[in-house]
N, C-alpha and C positions, 0 to 999 in steps of 0.2 A: 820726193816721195816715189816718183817714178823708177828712178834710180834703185831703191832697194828692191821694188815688185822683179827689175828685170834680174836683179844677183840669184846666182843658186844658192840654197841653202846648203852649206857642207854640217858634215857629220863627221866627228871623229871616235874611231870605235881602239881602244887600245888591245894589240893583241899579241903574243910571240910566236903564235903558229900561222896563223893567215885566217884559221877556223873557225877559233873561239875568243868569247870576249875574254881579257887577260883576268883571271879569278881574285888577283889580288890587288893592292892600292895600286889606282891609276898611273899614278908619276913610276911604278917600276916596270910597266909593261916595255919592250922592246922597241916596239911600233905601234905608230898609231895608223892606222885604216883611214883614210878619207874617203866618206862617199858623196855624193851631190843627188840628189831628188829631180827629177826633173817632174816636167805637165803630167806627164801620165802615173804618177806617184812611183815611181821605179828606182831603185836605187844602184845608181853606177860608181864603180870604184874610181876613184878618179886620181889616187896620190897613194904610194905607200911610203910612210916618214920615217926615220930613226928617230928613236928618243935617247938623245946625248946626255940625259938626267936620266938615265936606268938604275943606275949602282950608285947613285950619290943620294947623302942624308941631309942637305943643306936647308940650313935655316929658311921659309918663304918659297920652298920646293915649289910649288903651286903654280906661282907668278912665274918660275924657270922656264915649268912645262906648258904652262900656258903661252909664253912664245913660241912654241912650236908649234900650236893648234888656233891661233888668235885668229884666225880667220874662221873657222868653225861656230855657225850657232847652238849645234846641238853637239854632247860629248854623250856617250853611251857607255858606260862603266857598271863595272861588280861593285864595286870600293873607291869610295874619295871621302879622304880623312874629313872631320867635321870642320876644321880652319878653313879648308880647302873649299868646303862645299858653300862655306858665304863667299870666298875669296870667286870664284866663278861666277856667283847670281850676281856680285857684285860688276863682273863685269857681264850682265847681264845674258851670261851662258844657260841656254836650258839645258837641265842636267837628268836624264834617264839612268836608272838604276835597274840592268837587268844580267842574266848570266846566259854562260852555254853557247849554242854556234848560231856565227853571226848572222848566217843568212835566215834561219829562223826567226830571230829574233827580231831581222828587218820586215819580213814579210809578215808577223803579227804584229806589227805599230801602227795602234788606231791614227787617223785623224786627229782625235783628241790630244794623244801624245802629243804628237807632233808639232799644231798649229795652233792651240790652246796656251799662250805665254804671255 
């Protein structure tokens, strides 16, 4: 139990500019944004990823792109197909649905959001 209180929470925010969350289905964004939370609730960039399933339509997409972000408990997206969105709670991913640019968007995420799973 100890062990997970001391891991950061990472966050994966999918994006092609660096700016804004990517506005359409998650598995097509470019990159995914990693940030990590620390004590003082602040959110540090800490990974910028390629996502090698950008342009591909493959069966179980989901599961592809979620090896790219499996360390991540929170994903922040515009768009995740309806498969996709069990396929994540399944592995136990909290899933935020929001738009626009990213550092906004971190800096209004209640408590709630966040820590409420």
């Amino acid at each position: 139990m100890d062990d997970d209180i001391k891991k950061p929470v990472l966050i994966a925010i999918p994006t092609n500019d660096g700016i804004t969350i990517f506005p359409e289905m998650l598995g097509m964004a470019k990159f995914f944004f990693i940030y990590r939370i620390n004590n003082d609730r602040e959110f540090i960039l800490t990974e910028k990823r390629g996502n090698p399933f950008e342009k591909t339509k493959q069966h179980l997409k989901t599961l592809d792109v979620y090896s790219v972000i499996d360390d991540c408990k929170i994903i922040i997206a515009a768009l995740i197909g309806k498969k996709g969105i069990q396929r994540f709670q399944n592995k136990r991913v909290l899933l935020l649905f929001k738009k626009g640019n990213i550092g906004n968007v971190l800096r209004h995420l209640t408590k709630d959001e966040l820590f409420n799973r």
